[in-house]
C-alpha positions in Angstrom: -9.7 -58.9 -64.4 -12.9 -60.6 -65.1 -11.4 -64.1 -65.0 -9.9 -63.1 -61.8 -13.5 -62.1 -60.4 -15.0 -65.6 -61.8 -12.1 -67.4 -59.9 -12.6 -65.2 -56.5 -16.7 -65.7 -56.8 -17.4 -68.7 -58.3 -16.9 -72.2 -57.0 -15.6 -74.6 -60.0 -15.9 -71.7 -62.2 -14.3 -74.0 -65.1 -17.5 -76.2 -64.3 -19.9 -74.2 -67.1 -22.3 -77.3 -67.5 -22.8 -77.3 -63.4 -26.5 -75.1 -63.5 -25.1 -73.8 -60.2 -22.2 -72.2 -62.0 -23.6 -70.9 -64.5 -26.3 -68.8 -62.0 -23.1 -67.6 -60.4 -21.8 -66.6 -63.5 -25.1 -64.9 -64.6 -25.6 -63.2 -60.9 -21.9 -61.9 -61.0 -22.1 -60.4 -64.6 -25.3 -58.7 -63.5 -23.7 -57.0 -60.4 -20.9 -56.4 -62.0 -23.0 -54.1 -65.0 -25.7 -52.5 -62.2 -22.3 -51.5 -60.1 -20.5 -49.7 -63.1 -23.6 -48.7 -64.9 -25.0 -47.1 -62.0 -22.0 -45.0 -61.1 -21.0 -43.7 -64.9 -24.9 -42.6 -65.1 -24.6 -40.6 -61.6 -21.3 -38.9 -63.1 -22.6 -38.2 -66.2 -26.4 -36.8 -65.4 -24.2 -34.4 -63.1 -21.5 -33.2 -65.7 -24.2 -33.0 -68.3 -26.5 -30.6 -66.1 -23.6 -28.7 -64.9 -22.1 -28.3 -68.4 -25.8 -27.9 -70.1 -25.2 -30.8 -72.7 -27.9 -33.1 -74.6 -25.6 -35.7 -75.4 -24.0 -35.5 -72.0 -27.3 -36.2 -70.3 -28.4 -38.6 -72.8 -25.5 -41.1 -72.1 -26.1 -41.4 -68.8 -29.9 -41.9 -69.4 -28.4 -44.7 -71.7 -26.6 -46.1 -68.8 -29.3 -45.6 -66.3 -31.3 -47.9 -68.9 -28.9 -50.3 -69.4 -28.2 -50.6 -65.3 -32.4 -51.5 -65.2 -31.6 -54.0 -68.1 -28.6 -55.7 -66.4 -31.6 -55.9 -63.3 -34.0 -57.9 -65.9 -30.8 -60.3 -66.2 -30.4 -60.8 -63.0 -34.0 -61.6 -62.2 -33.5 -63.7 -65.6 -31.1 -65.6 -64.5 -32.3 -66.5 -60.7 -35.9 -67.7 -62.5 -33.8 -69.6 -65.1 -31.8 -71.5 -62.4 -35.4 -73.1 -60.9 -35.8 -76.7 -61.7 -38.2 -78.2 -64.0 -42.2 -78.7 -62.4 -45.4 -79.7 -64.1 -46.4 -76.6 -65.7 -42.7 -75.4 -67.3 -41.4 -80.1 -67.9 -38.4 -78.1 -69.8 -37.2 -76.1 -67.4 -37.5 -72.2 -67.2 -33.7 -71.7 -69.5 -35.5 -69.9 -72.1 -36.7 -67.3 -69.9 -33.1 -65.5 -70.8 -34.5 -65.0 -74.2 -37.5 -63.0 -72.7 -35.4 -61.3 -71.1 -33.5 -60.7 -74.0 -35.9 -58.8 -75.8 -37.2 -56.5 -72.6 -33.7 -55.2 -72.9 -33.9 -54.5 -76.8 -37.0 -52.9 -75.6 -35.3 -50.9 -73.5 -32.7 -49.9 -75.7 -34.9 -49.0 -78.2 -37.1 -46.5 -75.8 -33.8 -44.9 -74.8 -32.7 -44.9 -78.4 -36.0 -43.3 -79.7 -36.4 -40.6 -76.8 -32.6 -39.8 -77.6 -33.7 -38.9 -81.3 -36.3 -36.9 -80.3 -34.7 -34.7 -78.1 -31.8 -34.3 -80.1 -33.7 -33.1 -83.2 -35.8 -30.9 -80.9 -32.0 -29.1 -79.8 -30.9 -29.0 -83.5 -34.3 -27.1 -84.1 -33.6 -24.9 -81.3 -29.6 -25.0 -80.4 -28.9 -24.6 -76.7 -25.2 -23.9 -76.2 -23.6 -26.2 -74.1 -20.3 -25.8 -72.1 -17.7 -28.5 -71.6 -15.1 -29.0 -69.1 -12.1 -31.0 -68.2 -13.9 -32.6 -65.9 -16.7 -34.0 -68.3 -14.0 -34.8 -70.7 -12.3 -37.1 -68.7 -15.3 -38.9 -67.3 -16.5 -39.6 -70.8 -13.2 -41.2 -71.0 -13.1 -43.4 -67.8 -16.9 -44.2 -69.3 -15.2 -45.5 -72.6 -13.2 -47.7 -70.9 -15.2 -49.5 -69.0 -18.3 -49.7 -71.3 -15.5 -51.5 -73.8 -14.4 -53.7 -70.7 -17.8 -54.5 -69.8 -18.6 -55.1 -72.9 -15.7 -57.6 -74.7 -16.0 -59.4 -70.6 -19.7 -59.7 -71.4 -19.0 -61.5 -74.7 -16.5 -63.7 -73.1 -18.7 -65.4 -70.4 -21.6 -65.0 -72.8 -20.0 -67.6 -75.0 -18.4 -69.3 -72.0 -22.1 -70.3 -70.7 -23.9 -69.8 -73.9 -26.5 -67.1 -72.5 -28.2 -64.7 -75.1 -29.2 -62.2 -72.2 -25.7 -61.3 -71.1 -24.6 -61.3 -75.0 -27.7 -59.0 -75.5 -26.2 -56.9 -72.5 -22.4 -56.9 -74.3 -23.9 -55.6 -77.5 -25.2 -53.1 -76.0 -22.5 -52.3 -73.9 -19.8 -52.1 -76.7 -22.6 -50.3 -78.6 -22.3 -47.7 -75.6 -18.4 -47.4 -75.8 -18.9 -46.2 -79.7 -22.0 -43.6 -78.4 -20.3 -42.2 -75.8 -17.2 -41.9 -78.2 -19.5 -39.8 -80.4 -20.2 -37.6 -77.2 -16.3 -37.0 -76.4 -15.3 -35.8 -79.7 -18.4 -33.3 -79.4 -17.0 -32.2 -76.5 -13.7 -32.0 -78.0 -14.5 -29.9 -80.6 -17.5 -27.8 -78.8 -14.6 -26.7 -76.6 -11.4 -26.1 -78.7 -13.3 -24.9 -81.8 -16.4 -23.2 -80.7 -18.5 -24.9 -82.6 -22.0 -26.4 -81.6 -22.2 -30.4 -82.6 -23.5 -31.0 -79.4 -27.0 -31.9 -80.6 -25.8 -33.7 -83.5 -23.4 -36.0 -81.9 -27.0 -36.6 -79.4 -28.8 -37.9 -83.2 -25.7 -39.9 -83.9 -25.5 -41.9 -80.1 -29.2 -42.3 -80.7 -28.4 -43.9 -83.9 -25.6 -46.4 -82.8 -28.5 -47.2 -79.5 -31.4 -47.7 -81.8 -29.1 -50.2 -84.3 -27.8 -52.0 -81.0 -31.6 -52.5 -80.0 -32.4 -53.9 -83.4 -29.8 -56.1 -83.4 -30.4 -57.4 -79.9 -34.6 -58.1 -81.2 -33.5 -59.4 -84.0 -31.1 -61.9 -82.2 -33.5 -63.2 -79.7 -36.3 -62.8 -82.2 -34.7 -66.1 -83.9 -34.2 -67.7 -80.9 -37.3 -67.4 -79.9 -39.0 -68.7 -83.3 -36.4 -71.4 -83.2 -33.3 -71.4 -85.1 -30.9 -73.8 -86.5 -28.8 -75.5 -84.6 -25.1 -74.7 -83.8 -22.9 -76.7 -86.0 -20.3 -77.7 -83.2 -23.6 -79.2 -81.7 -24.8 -81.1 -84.8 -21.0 -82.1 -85.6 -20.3 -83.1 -82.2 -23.7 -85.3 -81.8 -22.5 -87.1 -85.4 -18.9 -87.7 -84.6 -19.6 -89.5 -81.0 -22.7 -91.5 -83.0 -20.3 -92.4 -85.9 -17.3 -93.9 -83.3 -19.7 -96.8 -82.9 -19.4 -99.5 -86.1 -22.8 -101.0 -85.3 -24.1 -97.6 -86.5 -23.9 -97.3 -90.4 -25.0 -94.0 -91.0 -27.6 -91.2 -89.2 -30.3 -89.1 -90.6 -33.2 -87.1 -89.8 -31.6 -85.4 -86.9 -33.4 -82.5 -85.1 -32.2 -80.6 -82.2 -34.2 -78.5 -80.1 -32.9 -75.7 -77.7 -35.2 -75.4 -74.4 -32.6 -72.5 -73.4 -29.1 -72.9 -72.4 -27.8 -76.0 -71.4 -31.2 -77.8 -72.1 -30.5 -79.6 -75.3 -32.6 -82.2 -76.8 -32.5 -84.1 -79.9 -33.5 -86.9 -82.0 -32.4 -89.0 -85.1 -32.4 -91.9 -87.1 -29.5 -94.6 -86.8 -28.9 -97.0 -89.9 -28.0 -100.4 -88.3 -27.7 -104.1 -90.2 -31.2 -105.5 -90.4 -29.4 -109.1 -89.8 -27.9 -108.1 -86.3 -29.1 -109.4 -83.0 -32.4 -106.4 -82.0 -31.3 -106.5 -78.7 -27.2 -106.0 -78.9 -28.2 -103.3 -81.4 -30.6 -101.9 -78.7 -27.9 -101.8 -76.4 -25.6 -100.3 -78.5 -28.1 -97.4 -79.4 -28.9 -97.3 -75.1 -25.1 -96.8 -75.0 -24.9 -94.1 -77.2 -27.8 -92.0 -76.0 -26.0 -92.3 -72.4 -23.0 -91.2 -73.9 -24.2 -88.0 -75.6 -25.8 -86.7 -72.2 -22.7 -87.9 -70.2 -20.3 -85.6 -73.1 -22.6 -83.3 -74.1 -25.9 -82.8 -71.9 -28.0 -83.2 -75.2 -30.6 -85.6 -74.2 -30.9 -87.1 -77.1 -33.6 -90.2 -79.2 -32.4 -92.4 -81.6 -34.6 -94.6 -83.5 -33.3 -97.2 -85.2 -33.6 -98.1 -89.1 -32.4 -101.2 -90.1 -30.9 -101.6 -93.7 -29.7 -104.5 -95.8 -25.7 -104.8 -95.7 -25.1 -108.3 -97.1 -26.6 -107.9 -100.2 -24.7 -106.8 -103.4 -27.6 -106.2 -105.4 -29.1 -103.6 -102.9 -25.6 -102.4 -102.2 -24.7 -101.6 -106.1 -28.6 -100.0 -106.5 -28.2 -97.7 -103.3 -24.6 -96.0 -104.8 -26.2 -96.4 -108.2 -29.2 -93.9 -106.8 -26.5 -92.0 -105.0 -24.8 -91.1 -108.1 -27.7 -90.2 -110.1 -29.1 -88.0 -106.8 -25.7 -86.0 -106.3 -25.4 -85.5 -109.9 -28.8 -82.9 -109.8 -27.0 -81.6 -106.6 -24.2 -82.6 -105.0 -25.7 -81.2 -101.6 -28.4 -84.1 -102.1 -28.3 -87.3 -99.7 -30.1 -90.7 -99.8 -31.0 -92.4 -96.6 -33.7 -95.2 -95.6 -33.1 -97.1 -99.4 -35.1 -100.4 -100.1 -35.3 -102.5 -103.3 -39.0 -104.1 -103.9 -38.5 -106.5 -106.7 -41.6 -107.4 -108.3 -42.4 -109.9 -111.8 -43.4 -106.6 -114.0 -41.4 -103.5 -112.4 -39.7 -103.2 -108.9 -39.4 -100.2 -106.8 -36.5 -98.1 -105.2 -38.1 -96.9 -101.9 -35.8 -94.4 -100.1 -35.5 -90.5 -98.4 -33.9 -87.6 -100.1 -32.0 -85.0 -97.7 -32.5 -81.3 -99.3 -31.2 -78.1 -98.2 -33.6 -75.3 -97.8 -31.8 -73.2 -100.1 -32.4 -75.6 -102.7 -35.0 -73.7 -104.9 -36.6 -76.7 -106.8 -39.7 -77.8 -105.5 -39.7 -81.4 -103.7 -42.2 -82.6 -106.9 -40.2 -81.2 -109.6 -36.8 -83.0 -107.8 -38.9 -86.2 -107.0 -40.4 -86.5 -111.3 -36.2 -85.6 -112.1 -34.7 -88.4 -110.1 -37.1 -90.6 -111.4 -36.7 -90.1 -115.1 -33.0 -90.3 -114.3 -33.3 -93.7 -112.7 -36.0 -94.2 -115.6 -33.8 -93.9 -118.3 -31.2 -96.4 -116.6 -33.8 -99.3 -116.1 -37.4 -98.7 -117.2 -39.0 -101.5 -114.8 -37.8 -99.4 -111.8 -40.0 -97.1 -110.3 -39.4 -94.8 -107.0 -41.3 -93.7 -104.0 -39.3 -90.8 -102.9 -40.0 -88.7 -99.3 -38.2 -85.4 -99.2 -36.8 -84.5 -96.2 -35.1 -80.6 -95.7 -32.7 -80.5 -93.5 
């Protein structure tokens, strides 16, 4: 159904790079959640009065919350769309991670007042009295809090926006709570038994962990995380396509928000080539990862020797000593400085982070290694993590 909404509502809804599109996409997600949210928390807050339930009530505060955080996306997303001006030169994309974390926020208040209330009717148990009624509202609610919610997560990764994935946590999140709520019901009305309040503490629960989750999430994005490795993959495999280009290194990719993607690295090229068809070549490629990809992208060029068999044989002999501390290790930038009395092997290491051993203690073991092969060669080695 949602595809069917995109297709009505959306112009070139296949378009997802198009900033325009993706707005529509954010505006009609948003409308779509205040809309449904909206009506299950009117339903609800008048079932659970009638019927004198906690948990009852408390979903439809839930939903009453999350129709105020589907408002914060839409706001999100019509700042987001504004174009780049002096004070914001990147654009205003990450504002969706802000508003990201008002909605964990959110969840978390609703979450937290939940918990409190619930332990306060545990304490002092209020009977509560279910009907048909409420029973098949909590079920129409289930339904479309799991629609909302796996829709959500579809155009989420359609467009690449942490708000509306943030709002399709929490609405799948909801879909298990008010589960929780149903089977109270259930049994408060074919058994007798109270579990009212107790089911209350356990939708509290599932809201408080979907809040975490959601803070957590956009805490990293915020802070800067790694990049995607489609994105780093994709960036190498249109780089490598051209010959001129021997190898890259020392790529870094920074997210300004969705669809703002920029990113540098180093291209290995033959020192002997022409500078300016090498230049051209790199102009070429820089063009070609905004035109495929939208990264804006720098690439500096290092040039290496590639005619010379000496150099050659020392840069896989290095290799091989390198990858046999760690195969995850990398060489990159190598130059051979012969000299009358030693001569030194000048070149960049590539370390993961998880890579425990300290960039001196890996530096002094590569060079005894190399050591023990020749003793006139000594190395100047620059650590990089990737």
């Amino acid at each position: 159904m949602i595809n069917l909404l995109c297709k009505i509502f959306i112009k070139n809804s296949s378009d997802t790079r198009d900033p325009k599109v993706r707005h529509a996409y954010g505006m009609l997600m948003s409308i779509v959640g205040i809309t449904a949210n909206l009506v299950l928390s009117v339903l609800k807050l008048l079932f659970g009065t009638l019927c004198g339930s906690i948990s009852v009530t408390a979903d439809a505060l839930n939903n009453l919350s999350d129709a105020g955080a589907q408002i914060i996306s839409l706001i999100s997303f019509k700042i987001a769309s504004k174009p780049a001006d002096r004070d914001h030169p990147f654009g205003h994309a990450r504002i969706e991670y802000v508003a990201s974390m008002i909605v964990s926020f959110l969840v978390l208040l609703v979450g937290w007042e939940l918990m409190k209330e619930s332990v306060a009717k545990i304490i002092t148990p209020v009977k509560a009295e279910f009907n048909t009624a409420v029973m098949i509202v909590l079920s129409v609610s289930i339904v479309v809090k799991l629609w909302l919610g796996i829709s959500s997560k579809r155009i989420s990764k359609r467009i690449g926006s942490p708000v509306i994935a943030a709002t399709s946590a929490d609405s799948l999140s909801d879909a298990i709570a008010t589960s929780a709520v149903l089977v109270s019901a259930m049994i408060s009305r074919y058994t007798g038994f109270q579990t009212d309040a107790y089911m209350g503490a356990v939708v509290s629960v599932v809201i408080l962990a979907a809040g975490i989750k959601i803070l957590n999430d956009t805490k990293n994005s915020i802070l800067g995380s790694p990049p995607e490795p489609e994105v780093v993959e994709a960036i190498a495999n249109i780089t490598k396509q051209y010959p001129e280009i021997c190898g890259i290194h020392d790529m870094v990719v920074h997210n300004y928000g969705p669809g703002n993607t920029i990113a540098s690295l180093h291209a290995e090229v033959d020192g002997a080539q022409d500078v300016y068809l090498i230049h051209d070549i790199i102009d070429n490629v820089e063009k070609r990862l905004y035109s495929d990809l939208g990264v804006r992208a720098t690439i500096h060029m290092d040039p290496i020797v590639t005619d010379n068999e000496k150099i050659s044989e020392l840069r896989a002999l290095t290799r091989e000593i390198v990858k046999s501390i760690d195969t995850r290790l990398d060489i990159h930038d190598f130059r051979f400085v012969e000299g009358a009395t030693h001569s030194n092997l000048i070149f960049d290491i590539t370390a993961p982070y998880e890579l425990k051993t300290s960039d001196a203690d890996l530096t002094a073991a590569i060079a005894q290694r190399i050591s023990e092969v020749n003793k006139s060669f000594f190395t100047v080695i620059t650590v990089d993590r990737q």
